[in-house]
VOSE-267969 format. One record per residue (C-alpha): residue number from 1; x, y, z; residue in three letters. Coordinates in Angstrom, 2 decimals, always signed. Example, Ala and Ser with C-alpha at 12.3 -4.5 7.8 and 13.67 -1.06 7.14 Angstrom:
1  +12.30  -4.50  +7.80  ALA
2  +13.67  -1.06  +7.14  SER
***
This chain:
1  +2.90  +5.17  +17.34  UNK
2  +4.19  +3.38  +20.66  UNK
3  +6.61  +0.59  +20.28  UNK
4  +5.19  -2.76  +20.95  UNK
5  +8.34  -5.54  +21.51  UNK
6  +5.48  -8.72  +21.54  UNK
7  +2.31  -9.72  +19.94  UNK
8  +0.40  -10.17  +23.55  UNK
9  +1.19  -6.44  +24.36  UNK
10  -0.31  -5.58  +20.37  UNK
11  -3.41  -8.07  +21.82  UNK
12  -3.95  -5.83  +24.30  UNK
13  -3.52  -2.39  +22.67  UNK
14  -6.25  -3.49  +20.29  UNK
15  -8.38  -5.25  +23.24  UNK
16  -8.38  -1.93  +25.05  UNK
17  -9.66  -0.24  +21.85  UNK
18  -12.16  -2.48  +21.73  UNK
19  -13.59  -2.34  +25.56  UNK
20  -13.76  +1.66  +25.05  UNK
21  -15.41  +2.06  +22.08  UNK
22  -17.82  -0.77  +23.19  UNK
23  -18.12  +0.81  +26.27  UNK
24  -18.72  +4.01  +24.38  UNK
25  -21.41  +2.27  +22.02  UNK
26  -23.50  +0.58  +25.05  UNK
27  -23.68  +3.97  +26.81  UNK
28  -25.27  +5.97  +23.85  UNK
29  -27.46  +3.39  +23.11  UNK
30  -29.05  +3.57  +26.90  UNK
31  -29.45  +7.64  +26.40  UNK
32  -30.78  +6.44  +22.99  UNK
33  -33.44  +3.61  +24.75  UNK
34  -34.69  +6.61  +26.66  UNK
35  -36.22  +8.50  +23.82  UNK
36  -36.71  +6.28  +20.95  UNK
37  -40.18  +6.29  +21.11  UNK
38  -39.89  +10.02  +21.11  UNK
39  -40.28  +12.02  +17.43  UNK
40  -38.31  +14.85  +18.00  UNK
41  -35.19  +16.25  +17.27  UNK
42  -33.16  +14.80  +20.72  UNK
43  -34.17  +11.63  +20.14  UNK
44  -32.85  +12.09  +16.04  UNK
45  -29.49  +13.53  +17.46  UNK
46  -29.30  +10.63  +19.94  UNK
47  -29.49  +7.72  +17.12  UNK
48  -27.43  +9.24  +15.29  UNK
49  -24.62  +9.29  +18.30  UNK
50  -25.41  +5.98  +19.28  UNK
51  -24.76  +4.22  +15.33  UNK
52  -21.94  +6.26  +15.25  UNK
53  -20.51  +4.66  +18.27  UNK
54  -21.59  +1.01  +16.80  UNK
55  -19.53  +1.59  +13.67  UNK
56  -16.56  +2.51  +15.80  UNK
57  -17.11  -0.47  +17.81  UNK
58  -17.54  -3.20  +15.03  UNK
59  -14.38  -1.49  +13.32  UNK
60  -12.20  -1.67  +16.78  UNK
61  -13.89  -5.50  +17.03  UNK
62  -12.79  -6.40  +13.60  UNK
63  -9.26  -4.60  +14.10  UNK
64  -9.30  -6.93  +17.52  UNK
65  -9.75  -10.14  +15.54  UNK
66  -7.52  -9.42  +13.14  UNK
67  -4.58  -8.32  +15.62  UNK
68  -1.59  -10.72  +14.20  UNK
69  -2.11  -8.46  +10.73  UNK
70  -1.76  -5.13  +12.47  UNK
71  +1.14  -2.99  +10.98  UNK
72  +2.15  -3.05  +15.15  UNK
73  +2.51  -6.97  +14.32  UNK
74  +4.57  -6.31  +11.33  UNK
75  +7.29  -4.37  +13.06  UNK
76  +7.47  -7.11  +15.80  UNK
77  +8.21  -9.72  +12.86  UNK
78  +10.10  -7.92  +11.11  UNK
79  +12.22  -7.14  +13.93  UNK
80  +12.28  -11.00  +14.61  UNK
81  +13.40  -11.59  +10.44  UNK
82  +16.53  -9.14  +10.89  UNK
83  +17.66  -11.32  +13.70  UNK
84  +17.34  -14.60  +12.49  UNK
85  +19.19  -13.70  +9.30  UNK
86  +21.83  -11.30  +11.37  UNK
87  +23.12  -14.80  +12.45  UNK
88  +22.86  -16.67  +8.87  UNK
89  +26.54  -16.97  +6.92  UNK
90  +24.58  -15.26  +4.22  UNK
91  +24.03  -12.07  +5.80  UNK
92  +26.53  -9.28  +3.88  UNK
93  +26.91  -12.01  +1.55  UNK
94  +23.73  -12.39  -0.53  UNK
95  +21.03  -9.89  -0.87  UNK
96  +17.40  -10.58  +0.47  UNK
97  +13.90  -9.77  +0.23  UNK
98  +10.89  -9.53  +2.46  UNK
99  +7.64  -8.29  +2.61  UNK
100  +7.40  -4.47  +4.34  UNK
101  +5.02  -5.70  +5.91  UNK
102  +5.40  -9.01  +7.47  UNK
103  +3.15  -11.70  +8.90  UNK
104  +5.23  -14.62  +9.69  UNK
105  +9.16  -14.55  +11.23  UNK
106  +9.96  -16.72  +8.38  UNK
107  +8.75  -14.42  +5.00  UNK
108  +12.33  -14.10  +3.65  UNK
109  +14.44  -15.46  +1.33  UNK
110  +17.95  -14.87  +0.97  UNK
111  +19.38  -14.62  -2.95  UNK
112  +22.41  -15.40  -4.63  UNK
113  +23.74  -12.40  -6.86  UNK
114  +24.65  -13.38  -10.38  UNK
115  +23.50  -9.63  -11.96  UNK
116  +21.77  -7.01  -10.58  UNK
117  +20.48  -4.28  -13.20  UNK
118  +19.05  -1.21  -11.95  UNK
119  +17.04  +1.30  -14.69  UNK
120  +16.42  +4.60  -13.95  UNK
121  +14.09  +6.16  -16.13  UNK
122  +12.66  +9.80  -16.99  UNK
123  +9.84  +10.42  -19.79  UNK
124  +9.99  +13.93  -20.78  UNK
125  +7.21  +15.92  -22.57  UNK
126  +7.11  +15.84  -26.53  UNK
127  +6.40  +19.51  -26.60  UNK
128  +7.00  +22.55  -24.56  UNK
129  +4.51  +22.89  -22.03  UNK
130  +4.46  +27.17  -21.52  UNK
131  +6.25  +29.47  -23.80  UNK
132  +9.99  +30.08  -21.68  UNK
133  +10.07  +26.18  -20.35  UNK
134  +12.02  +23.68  -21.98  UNK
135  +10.04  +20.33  -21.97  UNK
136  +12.51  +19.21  -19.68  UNK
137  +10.10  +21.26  -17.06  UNK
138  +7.24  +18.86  -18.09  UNK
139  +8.91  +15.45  -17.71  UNK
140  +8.29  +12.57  -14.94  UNK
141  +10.27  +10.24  -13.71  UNK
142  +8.97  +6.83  -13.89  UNK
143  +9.18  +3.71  -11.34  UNK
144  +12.79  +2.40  -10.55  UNK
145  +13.05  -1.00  -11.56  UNK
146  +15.84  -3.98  -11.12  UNK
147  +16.51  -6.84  -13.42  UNK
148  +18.03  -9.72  -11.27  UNK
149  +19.66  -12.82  -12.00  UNK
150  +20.53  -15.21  -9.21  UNK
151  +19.73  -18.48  -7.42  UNK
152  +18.38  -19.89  -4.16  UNK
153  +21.31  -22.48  -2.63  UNK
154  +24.61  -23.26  -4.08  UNK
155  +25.47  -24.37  -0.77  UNK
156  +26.83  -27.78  -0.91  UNK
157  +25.04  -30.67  +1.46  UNK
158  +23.39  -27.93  +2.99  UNK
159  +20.67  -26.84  +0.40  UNK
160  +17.91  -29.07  +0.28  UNK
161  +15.79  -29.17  -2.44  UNK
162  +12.75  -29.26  -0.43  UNK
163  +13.77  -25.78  +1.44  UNK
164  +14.39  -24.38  -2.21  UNK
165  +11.19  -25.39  -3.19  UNK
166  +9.59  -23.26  +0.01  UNK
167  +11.55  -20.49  -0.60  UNK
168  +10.58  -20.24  -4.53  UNK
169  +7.09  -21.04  -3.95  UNK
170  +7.09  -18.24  -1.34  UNK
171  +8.95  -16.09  -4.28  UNK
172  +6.07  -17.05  -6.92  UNK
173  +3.47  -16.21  -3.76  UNK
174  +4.78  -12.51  -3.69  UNK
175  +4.41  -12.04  -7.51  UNK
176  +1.20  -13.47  -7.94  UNK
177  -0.25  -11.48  -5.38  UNK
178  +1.57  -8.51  -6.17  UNK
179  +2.87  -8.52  -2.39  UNK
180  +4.48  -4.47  -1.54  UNK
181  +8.13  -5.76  -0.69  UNK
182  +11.72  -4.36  -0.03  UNK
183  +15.06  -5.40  -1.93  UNK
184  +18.84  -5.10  -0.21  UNK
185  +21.19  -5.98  -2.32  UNK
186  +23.95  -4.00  -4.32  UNK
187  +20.97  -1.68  -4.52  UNK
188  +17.69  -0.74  -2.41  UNK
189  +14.44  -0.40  -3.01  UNK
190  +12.26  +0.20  +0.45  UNK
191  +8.87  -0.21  -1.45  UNK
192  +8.39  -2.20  -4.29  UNK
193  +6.42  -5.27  -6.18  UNK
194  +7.86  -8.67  -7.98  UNK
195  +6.22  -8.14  -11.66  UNK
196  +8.07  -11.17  -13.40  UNK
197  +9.70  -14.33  -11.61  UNK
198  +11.45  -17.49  -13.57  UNK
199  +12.71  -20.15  -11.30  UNK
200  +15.39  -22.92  -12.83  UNK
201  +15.58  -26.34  -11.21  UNK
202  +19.38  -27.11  -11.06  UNK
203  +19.37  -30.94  -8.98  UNK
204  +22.65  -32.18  -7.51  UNK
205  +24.64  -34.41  -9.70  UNK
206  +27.35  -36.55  -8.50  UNK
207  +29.09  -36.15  -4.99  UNK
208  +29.92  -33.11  -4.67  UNK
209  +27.15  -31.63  -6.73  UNK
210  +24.92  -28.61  -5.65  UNK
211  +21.35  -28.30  -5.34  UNK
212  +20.58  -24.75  -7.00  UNK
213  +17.36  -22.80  -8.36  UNK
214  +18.27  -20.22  -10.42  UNK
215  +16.25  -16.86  -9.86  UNK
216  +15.30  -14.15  -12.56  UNK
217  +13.59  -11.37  -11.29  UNK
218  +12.16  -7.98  -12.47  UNK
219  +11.16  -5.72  -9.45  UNK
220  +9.52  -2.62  -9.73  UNK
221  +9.40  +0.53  -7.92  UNK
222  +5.81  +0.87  -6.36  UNK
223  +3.85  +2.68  -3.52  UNK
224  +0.87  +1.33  -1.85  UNK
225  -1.38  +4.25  -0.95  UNK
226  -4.76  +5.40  -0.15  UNK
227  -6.94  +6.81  -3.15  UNK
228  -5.29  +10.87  -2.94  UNK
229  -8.85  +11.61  -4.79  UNK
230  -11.47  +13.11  -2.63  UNK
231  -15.31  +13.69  -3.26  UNK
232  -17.49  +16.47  -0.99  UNK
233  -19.87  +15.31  +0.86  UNK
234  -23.71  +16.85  +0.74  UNK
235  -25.58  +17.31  +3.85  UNK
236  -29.08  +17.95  +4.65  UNK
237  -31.44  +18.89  +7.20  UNK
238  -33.98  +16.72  +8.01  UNK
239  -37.04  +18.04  +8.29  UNK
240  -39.36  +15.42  +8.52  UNK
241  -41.12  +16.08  +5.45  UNK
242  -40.33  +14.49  +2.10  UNK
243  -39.15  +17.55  -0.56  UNK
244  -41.10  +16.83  -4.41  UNK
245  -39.08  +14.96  -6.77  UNK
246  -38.09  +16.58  -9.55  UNK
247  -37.70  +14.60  -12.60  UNK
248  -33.90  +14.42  -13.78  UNK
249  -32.40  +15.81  -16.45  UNK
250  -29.27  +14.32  -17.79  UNK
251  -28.18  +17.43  -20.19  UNK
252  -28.56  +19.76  -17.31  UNK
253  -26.67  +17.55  -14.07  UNK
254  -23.13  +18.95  -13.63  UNK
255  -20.03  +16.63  -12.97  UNK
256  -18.43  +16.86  -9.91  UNK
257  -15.08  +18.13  -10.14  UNK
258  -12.63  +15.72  -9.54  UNK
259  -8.98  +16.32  -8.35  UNK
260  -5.85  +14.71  -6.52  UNK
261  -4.21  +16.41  -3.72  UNK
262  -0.58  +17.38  -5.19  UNK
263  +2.60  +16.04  -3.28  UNK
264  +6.01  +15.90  -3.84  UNK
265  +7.08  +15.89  -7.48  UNK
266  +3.35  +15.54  -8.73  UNK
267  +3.15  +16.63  -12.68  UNK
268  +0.21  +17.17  -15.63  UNK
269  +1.53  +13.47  -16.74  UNK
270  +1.77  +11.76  -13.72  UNK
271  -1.85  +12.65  -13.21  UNK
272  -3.01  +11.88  -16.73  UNK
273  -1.02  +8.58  -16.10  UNK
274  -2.98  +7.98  -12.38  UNK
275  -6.30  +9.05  -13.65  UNK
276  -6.19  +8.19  -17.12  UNK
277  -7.85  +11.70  -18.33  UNK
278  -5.87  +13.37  -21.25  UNK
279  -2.82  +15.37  -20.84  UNK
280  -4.61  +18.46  -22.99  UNK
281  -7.42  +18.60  -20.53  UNK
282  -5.73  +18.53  -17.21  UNK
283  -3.85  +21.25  -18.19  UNK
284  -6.42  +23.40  -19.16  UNK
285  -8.22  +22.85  -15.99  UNK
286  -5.52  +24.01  -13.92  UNK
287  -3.40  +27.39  -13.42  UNK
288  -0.30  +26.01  -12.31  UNK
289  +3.02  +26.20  -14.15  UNK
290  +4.28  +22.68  -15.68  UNK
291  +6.53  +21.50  -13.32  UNK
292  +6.01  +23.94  -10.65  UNK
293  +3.00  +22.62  -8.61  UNK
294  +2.84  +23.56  -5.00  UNK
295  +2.73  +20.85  -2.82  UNK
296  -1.04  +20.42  -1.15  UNK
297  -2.42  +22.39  -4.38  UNK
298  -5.68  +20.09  -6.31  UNK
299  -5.08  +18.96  -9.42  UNK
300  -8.42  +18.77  -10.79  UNK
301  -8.45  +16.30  -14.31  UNK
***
């Protein structure tokens, strides 16, 4: 992916992407114009081309509008975050979290450490999986997660409770819409969600005081991906001529199989835990070893 430094040079990658495809889409539908009237085979193939090149347009038209929410975008602000807090007093002081994939130069909040809890976790099978394996060889490890306490100011005249406010709000923003985030702090976590947030108002009081919201945070390990499961597509010829129906028969209409492409570290129970299907069945569907399934292999469940 090329490295894009501003937003106007993003504008114009996707502008670009646009003008061909549309480009692409206006010359299929002339060839198309051409025939349509035409019942044969060409002018089938033609249409076909030509709404092919209109979905590819709308898409690149769509991706055009939406250009400030590009993942291109979200490197430039995220490039534009580090900087601004590289020059904050805080930074190498407090931890911080952003989104990892940013919108605005401002999504960021820097946090006060009072306790930072990591828990590592590994759920091993009940039984032994294959005669020779201890269940060790069945077990999965489950998402990293942190248990923070800490607060947002504590510094002096300088925190404002209005700017708390923002920066809390923002915090309660994230967890509510379950916003895929990153974590520096005495640990790291690259990828990872806000599943429980309690702020506590702390006002000034007295000269001197400090205006403070405390912060209790769990975060949790967690990877936004596409759907690894993957259904065949049927194709057929078309004739021109409409084939009988045939009545259907629910007893005799086979299931499709269904599987998930295995990657790195995939097990029998992180599958039953993804798909929902029971442990006993997975593992009678498949041939691997507990354990020991090749990467790229299908999983069927």
């Amino acid at each position: 992916m090329a490295k894009y430094t501003t937003l106007t040079a993003v504008k114009k990658k996707y502008k670009n992407d646009y003008t061909k495809a549309n480009d692409a889409f206006k010359s299929a539908k002339k060839k198309y114009d051409k025939v349509k009237n035409k019942n044969t085979k060409h002018a089938k193939k033609l249409k076909k081309s030509m709404n092919k090149k209109k979905s590819n347009m709308e898409k690149t038209k769509s991706n055009l509008s939406r250009y400030k929410k590009s993942r291109e975008a979200s490197d430039i602000y995220r490039a534009k975050i580090l900087a601004k807090m590289k020059t904050s007093k805080y930074w190498g002081k407090r931890g911080y979290i952003m989104p990892k994939y940013p919108w605005t130069d401002t999504s960021y909040c820097f946090i006060y450490i009072n306790d930072e809890a990591p828990n590592y976790a590994n759920t091993p099978a009940t039984n032994s999986l294959e005669k020779g394996h201890t269940t060790y060889a069945g077990s999965s490890k489950q998402p990293t997660s942190i248990s923070l306490q800490g607060s947002l100011g504590g510094d002096g005249a300088n925190s404002h409770m209005s700017g708390l406010k923002t920066q809390m709000k923002r915090l309660a923003r994230w967890s509510d819409n379950s916003t895929q985030l990153t974590w520096h702090g005495e640990t790291t976590m690259s990828s990872m969600t806000i599943t429980a947030f309690t702020p506590d108002f702390s006002h000034e009081v007295g000269t001197g005081g400090e205006n403070i919201i405390g912060v209790t945070l769990t975060m949790q390990e967690a990877e936004y991906a596409d759907s690894d499961v993957k259904q065949k597509s049927t194709k057929g010829t078309d004739t021109g001529k409409k084939n009988p129906t045939k009545p259907k028969n629910p007893a005799s209409s086979k299931k499709k199989k269904r599987y998930i492409v295995a990657k790195a570290g995939y097990t029998y129970w992180y599958v039953h835990q993804k798909t929902g299907e029971s442990l006993a069945t997975i593992e009678k569907k498949n041939k691997y070893t507990a354990g020991k399934i090749p990467i790229g292999a299908k999983i069927y469940y």
